[in-house]
N, C-alpha and C positions, 0 to 999 in steps of 0.2 A: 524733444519737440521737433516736429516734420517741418521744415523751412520752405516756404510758398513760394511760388516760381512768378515769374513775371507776368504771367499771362492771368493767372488764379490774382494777382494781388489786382489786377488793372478791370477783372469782371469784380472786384468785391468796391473799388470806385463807385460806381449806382447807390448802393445802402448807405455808403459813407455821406454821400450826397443828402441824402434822405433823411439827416438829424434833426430834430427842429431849430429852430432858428431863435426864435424868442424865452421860450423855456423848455427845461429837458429837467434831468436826475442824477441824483450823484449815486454812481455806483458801486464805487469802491473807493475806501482808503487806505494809503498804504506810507505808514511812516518808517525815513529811515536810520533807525539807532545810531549807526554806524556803517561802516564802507561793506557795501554789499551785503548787508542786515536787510530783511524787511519782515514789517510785523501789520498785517493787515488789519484794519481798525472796525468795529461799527459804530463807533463815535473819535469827533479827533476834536482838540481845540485848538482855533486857529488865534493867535495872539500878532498884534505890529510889530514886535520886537523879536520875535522868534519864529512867526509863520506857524507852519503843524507842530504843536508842542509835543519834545521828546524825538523831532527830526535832527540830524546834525547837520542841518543846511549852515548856521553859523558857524560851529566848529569846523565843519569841511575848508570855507573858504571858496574864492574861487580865483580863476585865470584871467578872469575879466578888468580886476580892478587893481591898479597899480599897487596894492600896497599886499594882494593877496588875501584882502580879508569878505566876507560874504557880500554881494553884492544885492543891497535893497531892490534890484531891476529882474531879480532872480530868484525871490525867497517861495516862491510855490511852479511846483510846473505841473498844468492839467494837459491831461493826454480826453481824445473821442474814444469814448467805449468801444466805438463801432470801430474805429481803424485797431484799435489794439486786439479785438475779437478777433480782425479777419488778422492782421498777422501772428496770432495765439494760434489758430485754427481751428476758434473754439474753446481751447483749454484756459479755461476765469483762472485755473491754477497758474499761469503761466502770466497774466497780466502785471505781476507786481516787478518782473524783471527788466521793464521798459525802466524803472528806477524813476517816476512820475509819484506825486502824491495823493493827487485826484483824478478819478475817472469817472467821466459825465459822458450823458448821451445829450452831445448838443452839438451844432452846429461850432464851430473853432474858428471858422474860415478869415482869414485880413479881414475881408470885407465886412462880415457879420458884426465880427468884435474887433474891430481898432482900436490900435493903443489907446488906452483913458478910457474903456468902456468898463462900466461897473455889474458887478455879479453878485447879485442875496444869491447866498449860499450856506442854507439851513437858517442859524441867525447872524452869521457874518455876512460882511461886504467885501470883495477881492476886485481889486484894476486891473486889468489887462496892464501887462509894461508891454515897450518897445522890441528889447530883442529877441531874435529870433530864437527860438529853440528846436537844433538842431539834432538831426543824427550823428552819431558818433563812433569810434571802434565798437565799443563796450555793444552798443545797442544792435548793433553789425553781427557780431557774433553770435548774437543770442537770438537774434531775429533773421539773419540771411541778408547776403549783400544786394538781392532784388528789393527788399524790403528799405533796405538803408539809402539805395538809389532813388527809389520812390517817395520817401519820407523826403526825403533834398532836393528834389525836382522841383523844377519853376513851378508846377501845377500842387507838389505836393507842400511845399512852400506855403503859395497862396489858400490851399486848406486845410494848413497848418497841420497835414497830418500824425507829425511828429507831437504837437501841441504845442502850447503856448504859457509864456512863463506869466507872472502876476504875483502882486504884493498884497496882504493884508491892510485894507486902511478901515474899516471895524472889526474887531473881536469877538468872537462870539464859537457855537458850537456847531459842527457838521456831521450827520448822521446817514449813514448809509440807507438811498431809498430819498431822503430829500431833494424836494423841491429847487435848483435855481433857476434865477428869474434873471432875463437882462435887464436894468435899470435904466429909465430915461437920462440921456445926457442934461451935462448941466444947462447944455442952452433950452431945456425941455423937449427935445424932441422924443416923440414914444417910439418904443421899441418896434 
């Protein structure tokens, strides 16, 4: 895969911009079995105790949490179709290497979706958590260090375009090509 230069990654900015904001689609699933496994789904179940069932997000563990076991602030990570496209350069073959479980065409951005914001998602519900999710070596290598530097930007940051982690709080099923929707906060505010 051809690794995008800075210049190509920062004209592909505009479309990323251009998600919608209040609902979009899920367009890929990608779980993964095992360490650098991935098995692209068109159905997945998403469970509170385990996230994408059959992902090793629990057995992995992570670095996040003192004891090294999976952290609940971590169990799903959605990546923007649209920023994974432009750093693929195209190639849908290439999307499941971001190591991401969902790929939606929607808006990601802080602002849009802040921590605690809720997601129907086919017929589950997913929150937004807190931390960030960032770029990495792994993502570095496979994507290009324009790519890695951009996803980590204060701007890229803010539109999350590495994506953004979240936790299962209903259970239910996701199929590739569904619908999510952002859900009114609990104070009611509409989306």
């Amino acid at each position: 895969m051809a690794q995008r230069g800075a210049q190509e990654l920062a004209a592909g900015l505009e479309e990323i911009r251009r998600a919608p904001a209040a609902s979009g689609t899920v367009e890929m699933i990608v779980r993964r079995p095992a360490q650098d496994e991935r098995e692209v789904l068109e159905e997945g179940r998403l469970t509170v105790d385990d996230g994408l069932a059959g992902d090793d997000w629990r057995a992995r563990g992570s670095r996040s949490t003192p004891n090294g076991a999976a952290d609940p602030e971590r169990q799903l990570t959605v990546m923007g179709s649209r920023v994974i496209d432009l750093l693929a350069g195209g190639d849908r073959g290439a999307w499941p290497l971001a190591g991401d479980q969902l790929y939606v065409d929607l808006d990601l951005g802080v602002a849009n979706l802040p921590a605690g914001t809720r997601l129907a998602i086919g017929s589950a519900v997913i929150e937004v958590t807190e931390p960030a999710h960032t770029g990495c070596a792994k993502f570095g290598a496979r994507f290009g260090g324009e790519a890695l530097r951009l996803v980590n930007s204060p701007d890229g940051r803010a539109l999350r375009l590495r994506g953004l982690n979240a936790r299962v709080v209903l259970p239910g099923t996701v199929r590739r090509g569904d619908p999510l929707r952002r859900l009114p906060s609990i104070a009611g505010d509409e989306p």
